[in-house]
C-alpha positions in Angstrom: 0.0 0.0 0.0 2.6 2.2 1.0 4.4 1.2 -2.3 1.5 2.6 -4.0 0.3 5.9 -2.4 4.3 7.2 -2.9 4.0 6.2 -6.8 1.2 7.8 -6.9 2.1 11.1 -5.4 5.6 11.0 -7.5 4.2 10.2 -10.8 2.6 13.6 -11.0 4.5 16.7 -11.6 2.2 19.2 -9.9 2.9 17.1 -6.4 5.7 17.6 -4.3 6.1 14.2 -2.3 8.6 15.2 0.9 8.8 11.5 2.5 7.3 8.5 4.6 7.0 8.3 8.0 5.9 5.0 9.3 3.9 6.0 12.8 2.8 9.1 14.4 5.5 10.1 16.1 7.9 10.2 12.5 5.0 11.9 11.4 4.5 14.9 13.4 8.5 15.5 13.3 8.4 15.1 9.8 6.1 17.7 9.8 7.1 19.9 12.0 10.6 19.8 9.7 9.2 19.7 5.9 6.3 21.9 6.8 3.8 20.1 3.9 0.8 21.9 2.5 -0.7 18.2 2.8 -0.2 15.4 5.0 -1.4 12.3 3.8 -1.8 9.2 7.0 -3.3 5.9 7.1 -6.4 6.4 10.5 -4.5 3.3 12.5 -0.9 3.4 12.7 1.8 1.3 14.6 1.8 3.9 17.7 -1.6 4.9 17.4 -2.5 4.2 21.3 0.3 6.7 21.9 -1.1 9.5 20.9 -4.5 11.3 21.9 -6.2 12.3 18.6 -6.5 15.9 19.5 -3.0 15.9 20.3 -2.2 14.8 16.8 -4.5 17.1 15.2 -3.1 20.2 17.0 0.7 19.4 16.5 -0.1 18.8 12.1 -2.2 21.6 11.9 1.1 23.8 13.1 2.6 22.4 10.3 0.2 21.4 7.6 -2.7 23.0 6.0 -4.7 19.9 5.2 -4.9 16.5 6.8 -5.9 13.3 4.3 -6.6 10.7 5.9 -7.3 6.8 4.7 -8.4 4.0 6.2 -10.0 0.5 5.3 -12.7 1.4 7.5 -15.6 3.0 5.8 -17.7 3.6 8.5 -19.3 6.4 11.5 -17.0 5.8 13.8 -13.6 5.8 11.5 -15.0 8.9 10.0 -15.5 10.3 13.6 -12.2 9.4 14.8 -10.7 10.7 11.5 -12.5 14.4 12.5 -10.6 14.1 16.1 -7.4 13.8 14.1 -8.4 17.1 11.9 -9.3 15.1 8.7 -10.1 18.0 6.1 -11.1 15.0 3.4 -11.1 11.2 4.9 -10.6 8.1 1.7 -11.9 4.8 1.5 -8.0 2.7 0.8 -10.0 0.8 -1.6 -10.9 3.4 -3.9 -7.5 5.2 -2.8 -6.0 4.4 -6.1 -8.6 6.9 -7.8 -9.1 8.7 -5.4 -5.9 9.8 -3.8 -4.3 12.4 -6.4 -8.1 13.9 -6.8 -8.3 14.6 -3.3 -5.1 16.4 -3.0 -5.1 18.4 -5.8 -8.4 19.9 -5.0 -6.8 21.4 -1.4 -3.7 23.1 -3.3 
């Protein structure tokens, strides 16, 4: 999946992909450092029980202007929990391959 999403991103010119992070904690330094228009996370991620969602949300929103977030969960309460993590658009991961550049593009 990861694979994927980063091809995605790099195959189109009008996106800047800055890197990978693979938990929360690589992700808010990452952001805090690169300073993305976007950020781009998967809902559930290796330290997610580390991390208040609020906490998350305010920490990337110093940083980022949008939050895109995925998950294989299509439901209430992953859309919910995506909202307490700032979620300015939320994507199903199994339309993400359609999806994805779309979403971006229409925040920049």
């Amino acid at each position: 999946m990861l694979r994927m999403i980063r091809r995605l991103l790099q195959e189109r010119p009008e996106i800047e992909f800055l890197g990978q992070a693979k938990n929360f904690a690589q992700t808010l330094q990452m952001a805090a450092e690169l300073r993305p228009q976007v950020v781009v996370m998967d809902l559930h991620m290796a330290d997610e029980t580390e991390f208040e969602p609020e906490f998350i949300k305010s920490q990337l929103l110093r940083s980022a202007q949008h939050i895109v977030i995925m998950s294989v969960w299509n439901d209430e309460e992953a859309r919910a929990l995506a909202n307490r993590y700032g979620a300015t658009s939320f994507l199903d991961k199994t339309t993400l391959s359609s999806d994805l550049i779309p979403a971006i593009l229409k925040l920049g």
